[in-house]
Chimera marker file (.cmm) of the C-alpha trace (Angstrom):
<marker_set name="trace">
<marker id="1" x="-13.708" y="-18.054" z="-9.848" r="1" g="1" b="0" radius="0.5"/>
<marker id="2" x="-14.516" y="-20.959" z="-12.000" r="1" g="1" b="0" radius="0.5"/>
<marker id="3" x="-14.506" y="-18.754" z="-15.382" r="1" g="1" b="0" radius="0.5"/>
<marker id="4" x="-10.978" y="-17.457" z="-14.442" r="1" g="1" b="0" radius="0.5"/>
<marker id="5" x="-9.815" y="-21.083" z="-13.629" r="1" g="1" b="0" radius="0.5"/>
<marker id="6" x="-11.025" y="-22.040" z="-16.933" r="1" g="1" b="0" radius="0.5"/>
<marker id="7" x="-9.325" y="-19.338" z="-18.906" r="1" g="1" b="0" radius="0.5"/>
<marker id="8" x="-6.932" y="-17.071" z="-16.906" r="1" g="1" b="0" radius="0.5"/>
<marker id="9" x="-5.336" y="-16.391" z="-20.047" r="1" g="1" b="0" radius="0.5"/>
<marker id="10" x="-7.794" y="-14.116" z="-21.153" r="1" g="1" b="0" radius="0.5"/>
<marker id="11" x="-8.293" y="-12.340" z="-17.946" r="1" g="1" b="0" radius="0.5"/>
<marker id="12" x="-4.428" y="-11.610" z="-17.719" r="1" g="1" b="0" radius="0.5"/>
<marker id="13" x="-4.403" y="-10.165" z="-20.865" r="1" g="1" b="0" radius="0.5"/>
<marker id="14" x="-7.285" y="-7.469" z="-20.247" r="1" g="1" b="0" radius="0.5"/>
<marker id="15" x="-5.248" y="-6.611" z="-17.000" r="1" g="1" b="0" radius="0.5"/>
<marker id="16" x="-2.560" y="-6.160" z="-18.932" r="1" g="1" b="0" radius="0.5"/>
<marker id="17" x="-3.867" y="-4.070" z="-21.284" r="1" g="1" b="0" radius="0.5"/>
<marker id="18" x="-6.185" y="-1.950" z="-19.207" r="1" g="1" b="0" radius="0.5"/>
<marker id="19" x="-4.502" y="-1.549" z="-15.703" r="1" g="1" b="0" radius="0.5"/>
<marker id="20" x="-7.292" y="-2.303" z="-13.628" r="1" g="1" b="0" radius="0.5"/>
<marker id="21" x="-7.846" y="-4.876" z="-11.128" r="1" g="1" b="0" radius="0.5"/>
<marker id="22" x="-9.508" y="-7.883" z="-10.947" r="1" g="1" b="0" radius="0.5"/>
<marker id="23" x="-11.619" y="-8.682" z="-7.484" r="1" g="1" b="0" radius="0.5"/>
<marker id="24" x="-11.964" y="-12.862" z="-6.979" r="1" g="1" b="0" radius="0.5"/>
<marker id="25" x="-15.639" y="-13.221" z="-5.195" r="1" g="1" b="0" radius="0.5"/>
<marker id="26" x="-16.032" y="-16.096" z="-3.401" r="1" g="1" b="0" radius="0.5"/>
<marker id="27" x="-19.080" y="-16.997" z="-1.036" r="1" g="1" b="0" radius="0.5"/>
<marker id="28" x="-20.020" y="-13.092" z="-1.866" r="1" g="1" b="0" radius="0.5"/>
<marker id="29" x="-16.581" y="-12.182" z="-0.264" r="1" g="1" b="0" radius="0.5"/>
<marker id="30" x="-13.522" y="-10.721" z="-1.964" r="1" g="1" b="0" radius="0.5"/>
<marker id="31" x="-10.498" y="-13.399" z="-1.793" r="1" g="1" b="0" radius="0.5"/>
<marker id="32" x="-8.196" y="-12.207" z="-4.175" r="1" g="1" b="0" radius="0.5"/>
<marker id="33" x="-7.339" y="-8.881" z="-5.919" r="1" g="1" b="0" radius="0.5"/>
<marker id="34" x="-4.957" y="-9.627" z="-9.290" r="1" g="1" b="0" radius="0.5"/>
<marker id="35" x="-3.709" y="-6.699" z="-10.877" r="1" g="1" b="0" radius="0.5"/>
<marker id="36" x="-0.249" y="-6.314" z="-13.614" r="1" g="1" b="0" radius="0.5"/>
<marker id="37" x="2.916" y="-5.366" z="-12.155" r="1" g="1" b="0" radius="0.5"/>
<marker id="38" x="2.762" y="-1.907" z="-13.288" r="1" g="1" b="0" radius="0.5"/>
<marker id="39" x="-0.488" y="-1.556" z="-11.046" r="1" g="1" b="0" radius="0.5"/>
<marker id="40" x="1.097" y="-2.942" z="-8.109" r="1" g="1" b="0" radius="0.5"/>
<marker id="41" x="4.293" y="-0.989" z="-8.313" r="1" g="1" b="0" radius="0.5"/>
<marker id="42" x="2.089" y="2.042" z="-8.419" r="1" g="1" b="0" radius="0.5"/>
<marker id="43" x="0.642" y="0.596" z="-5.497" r="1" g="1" b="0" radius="0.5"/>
<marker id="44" x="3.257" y="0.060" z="-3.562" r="1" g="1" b="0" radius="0.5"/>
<marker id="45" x="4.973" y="3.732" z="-4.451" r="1" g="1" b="0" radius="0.5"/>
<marker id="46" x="2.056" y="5.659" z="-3.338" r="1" g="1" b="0" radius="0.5"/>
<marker id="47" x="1.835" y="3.975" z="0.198" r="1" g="1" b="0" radius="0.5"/>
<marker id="48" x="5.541" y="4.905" z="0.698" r="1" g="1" b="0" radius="0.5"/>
<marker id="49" x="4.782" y="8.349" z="-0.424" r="1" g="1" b="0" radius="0.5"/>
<marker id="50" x="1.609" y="8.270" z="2.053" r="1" g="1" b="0" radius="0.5"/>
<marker id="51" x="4.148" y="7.058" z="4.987" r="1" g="1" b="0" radius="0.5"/>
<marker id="52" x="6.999" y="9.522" z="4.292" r="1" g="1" b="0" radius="0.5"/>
<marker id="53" x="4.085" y="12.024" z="3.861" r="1" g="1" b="0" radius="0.5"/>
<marker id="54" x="2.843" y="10.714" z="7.413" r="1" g="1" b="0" radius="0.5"/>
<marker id="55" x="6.425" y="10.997" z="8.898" r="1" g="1" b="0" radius="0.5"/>
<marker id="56" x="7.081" y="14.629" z="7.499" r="1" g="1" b="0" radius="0.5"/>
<marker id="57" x="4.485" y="15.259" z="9.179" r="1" g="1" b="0" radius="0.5"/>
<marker id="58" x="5.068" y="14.258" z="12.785" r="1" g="1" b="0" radius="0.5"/>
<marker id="59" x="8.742" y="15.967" z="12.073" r="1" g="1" b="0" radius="0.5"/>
<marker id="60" x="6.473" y="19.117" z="11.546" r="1" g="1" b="0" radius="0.5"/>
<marker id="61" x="4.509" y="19.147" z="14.654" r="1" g="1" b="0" radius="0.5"/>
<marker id="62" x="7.846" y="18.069" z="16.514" r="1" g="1" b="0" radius="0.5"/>
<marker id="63" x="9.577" y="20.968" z="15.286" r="1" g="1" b="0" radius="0.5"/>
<marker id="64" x="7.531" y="23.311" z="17.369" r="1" g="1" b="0" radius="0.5"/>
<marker id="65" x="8.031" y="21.581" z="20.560" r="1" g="1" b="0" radius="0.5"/>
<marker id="66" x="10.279" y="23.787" z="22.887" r="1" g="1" b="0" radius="0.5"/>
<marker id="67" x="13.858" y="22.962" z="23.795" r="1" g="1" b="0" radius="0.5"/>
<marker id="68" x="12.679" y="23.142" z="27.477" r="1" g="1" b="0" radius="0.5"/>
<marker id="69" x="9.718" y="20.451" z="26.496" r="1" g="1" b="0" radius="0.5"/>
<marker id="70" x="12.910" y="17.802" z="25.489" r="1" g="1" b="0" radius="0.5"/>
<marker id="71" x="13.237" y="14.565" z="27.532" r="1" g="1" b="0" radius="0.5"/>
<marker id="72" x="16.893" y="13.445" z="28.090" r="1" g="1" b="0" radius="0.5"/>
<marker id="73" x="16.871" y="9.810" z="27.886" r="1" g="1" b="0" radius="0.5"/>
<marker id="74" x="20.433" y="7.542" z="28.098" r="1" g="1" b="0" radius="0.5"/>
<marker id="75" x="20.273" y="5.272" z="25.115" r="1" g="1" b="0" radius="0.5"/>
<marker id="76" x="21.677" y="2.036" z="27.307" r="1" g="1" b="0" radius="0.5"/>
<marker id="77" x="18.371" y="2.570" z="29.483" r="1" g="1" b="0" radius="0.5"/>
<marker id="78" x="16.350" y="2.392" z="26.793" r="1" g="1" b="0" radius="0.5"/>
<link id1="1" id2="2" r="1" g="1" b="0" radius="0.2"/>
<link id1="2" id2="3" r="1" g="1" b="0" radius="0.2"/>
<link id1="3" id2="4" r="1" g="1" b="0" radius="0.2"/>
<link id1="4" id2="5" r="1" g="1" b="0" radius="0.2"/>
<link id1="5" id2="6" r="1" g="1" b="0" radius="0.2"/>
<link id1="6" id2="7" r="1" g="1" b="0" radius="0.2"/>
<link id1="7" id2="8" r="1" g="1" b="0" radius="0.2"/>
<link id1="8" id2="9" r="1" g="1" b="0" radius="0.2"/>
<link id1="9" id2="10" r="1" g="1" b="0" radius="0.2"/>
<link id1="10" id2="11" r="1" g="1" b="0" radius="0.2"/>
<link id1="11" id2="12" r="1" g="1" b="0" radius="0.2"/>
<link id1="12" id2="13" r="1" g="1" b="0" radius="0.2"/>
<link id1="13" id2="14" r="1" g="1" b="0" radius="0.2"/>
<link id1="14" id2="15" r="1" g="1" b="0" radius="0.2"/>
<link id1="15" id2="16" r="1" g="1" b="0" radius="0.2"/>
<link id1="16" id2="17" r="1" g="1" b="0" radius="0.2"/>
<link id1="17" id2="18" r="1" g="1" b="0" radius="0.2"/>
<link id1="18" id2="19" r="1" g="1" b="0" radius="0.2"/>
<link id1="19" id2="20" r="1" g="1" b="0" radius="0.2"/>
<link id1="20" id2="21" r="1" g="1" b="0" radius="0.2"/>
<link id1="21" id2="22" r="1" g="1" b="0" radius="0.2"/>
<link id1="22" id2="23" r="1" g="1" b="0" radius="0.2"/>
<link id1="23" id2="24" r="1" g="1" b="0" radius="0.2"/>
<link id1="24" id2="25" r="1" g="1" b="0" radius="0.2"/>
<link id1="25" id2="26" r="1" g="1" b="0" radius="0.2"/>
<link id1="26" id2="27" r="1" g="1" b="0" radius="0.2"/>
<link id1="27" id2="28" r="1" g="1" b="0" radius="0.2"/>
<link id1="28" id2="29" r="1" g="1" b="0" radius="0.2"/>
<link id1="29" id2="30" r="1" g="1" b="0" radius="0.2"/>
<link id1="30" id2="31" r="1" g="1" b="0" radius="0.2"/>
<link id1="31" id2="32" r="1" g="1" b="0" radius="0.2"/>
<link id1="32" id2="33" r="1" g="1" b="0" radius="0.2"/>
<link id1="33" id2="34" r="1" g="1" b="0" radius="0.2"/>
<link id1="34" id2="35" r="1" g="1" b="0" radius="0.2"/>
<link id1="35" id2="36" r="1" g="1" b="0" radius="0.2"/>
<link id1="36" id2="37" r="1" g="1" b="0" radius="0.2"/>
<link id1="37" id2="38" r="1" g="1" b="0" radius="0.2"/>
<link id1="38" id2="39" r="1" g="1" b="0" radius="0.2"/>
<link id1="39" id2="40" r="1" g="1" b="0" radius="0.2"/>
<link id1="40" id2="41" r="1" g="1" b="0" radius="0.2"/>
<link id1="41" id2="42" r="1" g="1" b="0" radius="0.2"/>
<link id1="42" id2="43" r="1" g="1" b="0" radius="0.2"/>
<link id1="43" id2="44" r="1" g="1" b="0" radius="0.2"/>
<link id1="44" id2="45" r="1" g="1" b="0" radius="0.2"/>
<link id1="45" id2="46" r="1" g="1" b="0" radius="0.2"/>
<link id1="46" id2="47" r="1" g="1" b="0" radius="0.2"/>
<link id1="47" id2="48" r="1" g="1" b="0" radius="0.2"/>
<link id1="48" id2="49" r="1" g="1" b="0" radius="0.2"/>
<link id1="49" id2="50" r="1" g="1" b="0" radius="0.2"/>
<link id1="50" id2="51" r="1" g="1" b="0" radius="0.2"/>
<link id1="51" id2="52" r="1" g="1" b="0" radius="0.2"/>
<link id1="52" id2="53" r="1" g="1" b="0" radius="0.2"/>
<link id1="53" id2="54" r="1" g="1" b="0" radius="0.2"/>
<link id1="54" id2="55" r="1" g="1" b="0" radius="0.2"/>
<link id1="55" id2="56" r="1" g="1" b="0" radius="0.2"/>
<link id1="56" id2="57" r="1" g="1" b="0" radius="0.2"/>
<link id1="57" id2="58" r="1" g="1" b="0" radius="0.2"/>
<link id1="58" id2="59" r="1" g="1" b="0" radius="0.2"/>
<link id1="59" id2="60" r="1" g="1" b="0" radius="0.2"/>
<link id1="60" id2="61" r="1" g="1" b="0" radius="0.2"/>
<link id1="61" id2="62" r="1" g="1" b="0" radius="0.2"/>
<link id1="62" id2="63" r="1" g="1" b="0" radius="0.2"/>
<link id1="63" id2="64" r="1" g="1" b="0" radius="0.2"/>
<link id1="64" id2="65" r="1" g="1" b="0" radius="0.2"/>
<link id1="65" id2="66" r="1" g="1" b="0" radius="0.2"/>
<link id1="66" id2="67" r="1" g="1" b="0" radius="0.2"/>
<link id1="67" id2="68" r="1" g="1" b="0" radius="0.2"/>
<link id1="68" id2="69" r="1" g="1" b="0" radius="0.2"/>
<link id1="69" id2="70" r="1" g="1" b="0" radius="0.2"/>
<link id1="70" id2="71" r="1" g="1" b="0" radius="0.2"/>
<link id1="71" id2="72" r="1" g="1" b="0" radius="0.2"/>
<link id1="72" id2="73" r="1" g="1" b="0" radius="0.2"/>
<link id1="73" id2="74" r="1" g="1" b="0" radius="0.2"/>
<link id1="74" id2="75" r="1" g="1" b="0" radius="0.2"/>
<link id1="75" id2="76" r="1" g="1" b="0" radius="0.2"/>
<link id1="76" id2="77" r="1" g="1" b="0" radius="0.2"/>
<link id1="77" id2="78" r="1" g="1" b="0" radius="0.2"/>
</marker_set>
């Protein structure tokens, strides 16, 4: 942590430039993950993907369920 305190400049750049991720150790424990913008909005699409991915699938195994199998339920007890 102190080398990136003393010069973050340089660090930002290389993240920049290379897309990775940098891990902040402290006390032999991760703190901190810095990564560019274009890393993190890559990020954050693929874990929507992996929740609508998660969603379609409970849809699927719904689908199967038999009309008989449905529970009527009044919304204003709810």
């Amino acid at each position: 942590m102190t080398d990136l305190s003393r010069s973050p400049g340089k660090y930002f750049r290389q993240l920049e430039s290379s897309g990775d991720t940098l891990l902040v150790i402290k006390n032999s424990e991760i703190k901190y993950a810095v990564m560019n913008i274009e890393t993190y909005k890559k990020l954050i699409e693929a874990e929507e993907l992996f929740e609508n991915s998660q969603i379609a699938e409970i849809l699927k195994e719904r689908a199967v369920v038999p009309k008989e199998e449905y529970l009527e339920v009044d919304i204003d007890e709810i």
